[in-house]
C-alpha beads as a LAMMPS data file, in Angstrom:
LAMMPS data file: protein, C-alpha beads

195 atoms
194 bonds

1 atom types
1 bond types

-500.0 500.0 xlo xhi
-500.0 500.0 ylo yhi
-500.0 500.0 zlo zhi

Masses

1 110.0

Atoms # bond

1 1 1 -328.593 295.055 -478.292
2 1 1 -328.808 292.242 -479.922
3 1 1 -327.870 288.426 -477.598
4 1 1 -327.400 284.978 -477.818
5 1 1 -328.123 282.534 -475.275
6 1 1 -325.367 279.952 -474.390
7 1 1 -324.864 276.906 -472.487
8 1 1 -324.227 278.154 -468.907
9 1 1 -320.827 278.198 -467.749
10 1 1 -318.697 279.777 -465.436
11 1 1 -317.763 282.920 -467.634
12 1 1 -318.036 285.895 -464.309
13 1 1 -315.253 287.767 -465.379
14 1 1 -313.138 289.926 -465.154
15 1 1 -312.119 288.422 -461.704
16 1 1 -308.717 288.573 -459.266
17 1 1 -305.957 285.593 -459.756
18 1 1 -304.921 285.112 -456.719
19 1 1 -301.290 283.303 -455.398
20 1 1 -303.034 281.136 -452.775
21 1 1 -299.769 279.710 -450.282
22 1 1 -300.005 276.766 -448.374
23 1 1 -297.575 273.755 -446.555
24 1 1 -294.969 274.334 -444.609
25 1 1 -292.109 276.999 -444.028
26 1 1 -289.551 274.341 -444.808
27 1 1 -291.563 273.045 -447.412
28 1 1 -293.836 275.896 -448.773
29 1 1 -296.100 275.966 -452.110
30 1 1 -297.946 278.173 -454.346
31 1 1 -301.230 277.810 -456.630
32 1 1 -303.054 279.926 -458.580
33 1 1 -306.973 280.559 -457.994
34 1 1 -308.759 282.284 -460.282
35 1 1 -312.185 281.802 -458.156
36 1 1 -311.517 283.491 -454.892
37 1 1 -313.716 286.184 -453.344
38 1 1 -314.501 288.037 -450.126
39 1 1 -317.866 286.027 -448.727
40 1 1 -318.424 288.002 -445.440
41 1 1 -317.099 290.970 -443.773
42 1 1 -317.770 290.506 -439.913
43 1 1 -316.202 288.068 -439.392
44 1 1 -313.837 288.867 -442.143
45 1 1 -313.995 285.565 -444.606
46 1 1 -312.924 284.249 -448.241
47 1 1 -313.157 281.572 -450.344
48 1 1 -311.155 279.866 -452.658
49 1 1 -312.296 277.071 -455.207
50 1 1 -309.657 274.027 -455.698
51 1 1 -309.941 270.744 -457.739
52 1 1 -309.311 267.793 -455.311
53 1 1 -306.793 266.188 -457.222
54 1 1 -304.656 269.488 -457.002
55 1 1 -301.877 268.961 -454.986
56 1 1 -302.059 272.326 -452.760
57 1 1 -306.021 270.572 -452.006
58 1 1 -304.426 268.000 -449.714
59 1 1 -301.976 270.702 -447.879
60 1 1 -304.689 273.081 -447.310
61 1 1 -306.919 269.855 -446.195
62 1 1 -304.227 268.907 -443.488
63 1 1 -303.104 271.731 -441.822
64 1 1 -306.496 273.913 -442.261
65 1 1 -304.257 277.162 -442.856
66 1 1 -303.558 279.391 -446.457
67 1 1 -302.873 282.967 -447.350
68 1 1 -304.050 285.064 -450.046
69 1 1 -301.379 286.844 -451.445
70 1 1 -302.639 289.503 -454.201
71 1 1 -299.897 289.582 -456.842
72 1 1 -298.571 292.676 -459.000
73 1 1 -297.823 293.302 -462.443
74 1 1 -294.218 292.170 -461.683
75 1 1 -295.448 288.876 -460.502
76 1 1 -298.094 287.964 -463.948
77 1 1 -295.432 285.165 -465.233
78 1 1 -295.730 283.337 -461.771
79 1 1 -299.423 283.472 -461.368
80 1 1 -299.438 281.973 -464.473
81 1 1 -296.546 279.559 -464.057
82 1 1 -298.001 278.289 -460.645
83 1 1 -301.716 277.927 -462.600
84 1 1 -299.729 274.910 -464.698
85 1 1 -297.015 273.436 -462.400
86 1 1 -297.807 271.183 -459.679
87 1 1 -296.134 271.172 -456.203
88 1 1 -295.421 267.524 -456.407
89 1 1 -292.728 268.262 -459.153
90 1 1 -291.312 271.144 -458.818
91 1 1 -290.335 273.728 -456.008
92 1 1 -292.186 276.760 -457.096
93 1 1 -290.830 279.255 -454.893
94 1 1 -287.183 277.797 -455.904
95 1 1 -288.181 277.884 -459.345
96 1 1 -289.485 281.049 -459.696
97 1 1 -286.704 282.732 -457.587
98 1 1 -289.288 283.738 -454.707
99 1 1 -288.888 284.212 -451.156
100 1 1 -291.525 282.414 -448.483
101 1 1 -291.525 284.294 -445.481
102 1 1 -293.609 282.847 -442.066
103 1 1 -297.157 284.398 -441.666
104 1 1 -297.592 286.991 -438.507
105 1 1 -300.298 284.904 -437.150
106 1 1 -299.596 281.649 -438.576
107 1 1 -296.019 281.346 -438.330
108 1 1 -296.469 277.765 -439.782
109 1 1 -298.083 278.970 -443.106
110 1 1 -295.557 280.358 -445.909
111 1 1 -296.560 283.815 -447.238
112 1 1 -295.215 284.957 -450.846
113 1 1 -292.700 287.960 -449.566
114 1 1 -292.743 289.143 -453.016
115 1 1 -296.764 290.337 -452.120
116 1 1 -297.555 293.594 -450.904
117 1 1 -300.194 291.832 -449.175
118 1 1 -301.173 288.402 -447.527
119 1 1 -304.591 287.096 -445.977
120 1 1 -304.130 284.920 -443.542
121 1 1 -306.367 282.077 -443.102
122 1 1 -308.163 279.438 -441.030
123 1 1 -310.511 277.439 -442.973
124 1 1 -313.802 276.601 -441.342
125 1 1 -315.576 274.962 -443.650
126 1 1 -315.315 272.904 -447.251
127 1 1 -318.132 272.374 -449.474
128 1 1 -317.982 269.352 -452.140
129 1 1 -319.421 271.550 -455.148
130 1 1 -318.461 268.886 -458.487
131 1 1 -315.154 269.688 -460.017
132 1 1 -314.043 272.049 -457.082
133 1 1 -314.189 272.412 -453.526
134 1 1 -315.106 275.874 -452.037
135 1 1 -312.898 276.110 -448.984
136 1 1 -314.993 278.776 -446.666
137 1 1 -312.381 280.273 -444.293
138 1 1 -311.817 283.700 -441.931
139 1 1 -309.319 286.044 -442.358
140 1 1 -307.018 286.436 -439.331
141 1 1 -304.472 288.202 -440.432
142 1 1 -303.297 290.849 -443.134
143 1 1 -299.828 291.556 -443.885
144 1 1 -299.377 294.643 -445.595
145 1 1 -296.217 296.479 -447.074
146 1 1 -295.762 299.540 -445.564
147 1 1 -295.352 300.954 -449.249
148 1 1 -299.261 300.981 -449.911
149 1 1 -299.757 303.239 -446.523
150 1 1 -300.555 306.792 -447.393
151 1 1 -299.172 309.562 -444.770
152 1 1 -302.555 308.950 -442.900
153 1 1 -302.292 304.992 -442.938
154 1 1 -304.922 304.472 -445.430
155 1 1 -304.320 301.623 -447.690
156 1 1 -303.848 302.513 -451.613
157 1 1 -304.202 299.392 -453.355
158 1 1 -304.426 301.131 -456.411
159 1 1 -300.477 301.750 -455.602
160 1 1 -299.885 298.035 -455.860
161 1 1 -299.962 297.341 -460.028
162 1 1 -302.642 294.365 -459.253
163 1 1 -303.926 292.462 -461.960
164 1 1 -306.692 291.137 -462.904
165 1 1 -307.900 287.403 -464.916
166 1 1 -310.367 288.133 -468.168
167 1 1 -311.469 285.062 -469.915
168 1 1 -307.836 283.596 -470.426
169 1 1 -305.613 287.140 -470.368
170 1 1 -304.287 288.811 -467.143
171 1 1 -304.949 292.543 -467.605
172 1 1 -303.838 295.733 -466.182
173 1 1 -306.052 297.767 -463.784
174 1 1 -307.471 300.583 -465.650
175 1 1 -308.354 303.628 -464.811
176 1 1 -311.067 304.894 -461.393
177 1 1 -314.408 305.043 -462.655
178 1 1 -315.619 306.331 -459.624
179 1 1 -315.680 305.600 -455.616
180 1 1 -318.044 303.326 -453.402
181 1 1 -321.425 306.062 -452.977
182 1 1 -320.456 308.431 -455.578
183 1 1 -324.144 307.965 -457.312
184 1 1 -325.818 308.786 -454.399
185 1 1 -323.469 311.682 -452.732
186 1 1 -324.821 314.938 -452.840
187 1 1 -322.937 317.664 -455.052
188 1 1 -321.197 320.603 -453.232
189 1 1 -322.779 323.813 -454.476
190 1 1 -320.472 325.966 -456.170
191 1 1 -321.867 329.126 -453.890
192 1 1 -321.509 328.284 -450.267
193 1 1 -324.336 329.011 -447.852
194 1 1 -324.377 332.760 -446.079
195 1 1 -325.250 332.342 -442.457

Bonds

1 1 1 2
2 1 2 3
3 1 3 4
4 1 4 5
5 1 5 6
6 1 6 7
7 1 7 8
8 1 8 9
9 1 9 10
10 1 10 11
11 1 11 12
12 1 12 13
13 1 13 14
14 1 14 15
15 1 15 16
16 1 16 17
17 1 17 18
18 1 18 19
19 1 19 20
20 1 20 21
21 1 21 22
22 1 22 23
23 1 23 24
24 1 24 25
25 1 25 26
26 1 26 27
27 1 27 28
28 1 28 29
29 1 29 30
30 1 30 31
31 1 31 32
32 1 32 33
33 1 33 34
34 1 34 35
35 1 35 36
36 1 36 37
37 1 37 38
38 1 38 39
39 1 39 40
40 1 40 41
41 1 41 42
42 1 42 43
43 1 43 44
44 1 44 45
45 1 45 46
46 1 46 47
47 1 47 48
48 1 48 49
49 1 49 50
50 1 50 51
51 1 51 52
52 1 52 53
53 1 53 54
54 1 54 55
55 1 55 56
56 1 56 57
57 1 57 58
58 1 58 59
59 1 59 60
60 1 60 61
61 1 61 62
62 1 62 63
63 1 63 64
64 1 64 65
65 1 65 66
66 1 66 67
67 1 67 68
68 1 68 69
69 1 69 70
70 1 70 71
71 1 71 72
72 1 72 73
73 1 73 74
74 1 74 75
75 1 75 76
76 1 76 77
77 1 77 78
78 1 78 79
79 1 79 80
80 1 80 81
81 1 81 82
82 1 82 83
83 1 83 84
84 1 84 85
85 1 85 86
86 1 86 87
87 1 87 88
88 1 88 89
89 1 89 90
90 1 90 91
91 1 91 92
92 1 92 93
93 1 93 94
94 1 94 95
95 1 95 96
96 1 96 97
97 1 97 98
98 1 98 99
99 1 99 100
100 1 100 101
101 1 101 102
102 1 102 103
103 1 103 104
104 1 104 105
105 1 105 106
106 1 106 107
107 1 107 108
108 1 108 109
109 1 109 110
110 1 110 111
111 1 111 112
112 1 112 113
113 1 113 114
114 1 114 115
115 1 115 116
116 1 116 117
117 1 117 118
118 1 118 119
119 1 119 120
120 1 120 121
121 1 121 122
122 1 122 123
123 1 123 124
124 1 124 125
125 1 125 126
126 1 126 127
127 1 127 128
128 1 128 129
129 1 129 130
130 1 130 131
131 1 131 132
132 1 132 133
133 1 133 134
134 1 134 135
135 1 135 136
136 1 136 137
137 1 137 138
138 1 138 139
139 1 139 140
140 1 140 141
141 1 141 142
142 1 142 143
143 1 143 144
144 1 144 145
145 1 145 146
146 1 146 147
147 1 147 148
148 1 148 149
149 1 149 150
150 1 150 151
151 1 151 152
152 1 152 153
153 1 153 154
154 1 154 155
155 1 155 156
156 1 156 157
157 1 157 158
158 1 158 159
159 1 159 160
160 1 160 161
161 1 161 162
162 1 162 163
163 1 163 164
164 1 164 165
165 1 165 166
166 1 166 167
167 1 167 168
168 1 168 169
169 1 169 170
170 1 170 171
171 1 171 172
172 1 172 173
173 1 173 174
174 1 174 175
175 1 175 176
176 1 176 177
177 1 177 178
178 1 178 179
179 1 179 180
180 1 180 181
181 1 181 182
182 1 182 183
183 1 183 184
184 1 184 185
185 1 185 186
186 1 186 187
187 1 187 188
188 1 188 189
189 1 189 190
190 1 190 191
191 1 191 192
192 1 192 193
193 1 193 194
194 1 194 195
């Protein structure tokens, strides 16, 4: 296989756009994040990467709070709608004809109703990085539609039609390649064992 070697940049793709809401209940508003990831898992904690001159930078700032709402299929024209349009001109959820609804643990912080599910967070720590700011914060809340629960509870994501950001396209999920340990699992005989 034949390579070239480029300039670095930030080209980690395919990654998850994310509808990150912030402000107020009265007043709530959406961005999209294209860097966002999970960072630790006890305690549960994410980041999300926002210019400073972004308008949704100074809500987050002052009250400390977002969620992470993963958006669907259905919602591809608003995460890309809110990745253009600031807050400080337009009403995005009024815009966009989408409902903010008040978070289960932060009743103060606007999740995106139109989800099928919402991290909420604290932020506990910001790191100056150049042309972002990583906000470091802990998940304290999920909000989950019911509609992803299997008869067991189990959560089935892949029932949700997320999407997914590839170097300027939002894509489909494709198909399961396989499940977390499936190289290592041992393989059932076909003959069980005679006691």
């Amino acid at each position: 296989m034949s390579k070239q070697s480029w300039k670095g940049a930030a080209l980690l793709n395919p990654v998850p756009p994310v509808l990150v809401s912030c402000g107020s209940i009265e007043k709530p508003n959406l961005i999209t994040v294209g860097w966002a990831g999970t960072i630790c898992t006890r305690p549960a904690m994410v980041s999300v990467s926002i210019r400073p001159e972004r308008y949704s930078y100074g809500l987050i700032k002052d009250s400390g709070v977002f969620a992470v709402n993963l958006p669907t299929e259905g919602l591809v024209r608003a995460v890309d709608w809110c990745g253009v349009k600031s807050g400080r001109d337009v009403d995005k959820f009024a815009a966009l004809g989408l409902h903010a609804e008040p978070g289960t643990v932060h009743p103060d912080c606007p999740i995106l109703a139109e989800s099928p599910l919402a991290l909420e967070c604290r932020v506990t720590q910001t790191i100056p990085l150049g042309s972002h700011e990583l906000f470091l914060a802990v998940v304290e809340g999920v909000c989950v539609d019911e509609s992803l629960l299997d008869s067991e509870g189990k959560l089935r994501l892949d029932r949700a039609g997320l999407i997914a950001y590839n170097h300027g396209e939002y894509r489909a999920l494709g198909k399961r390649l396989g499940t977390f340990g499936y190289s290592v699992r041992k393989k059932r005989s076909a003959h069980p064992k005679k006691r």
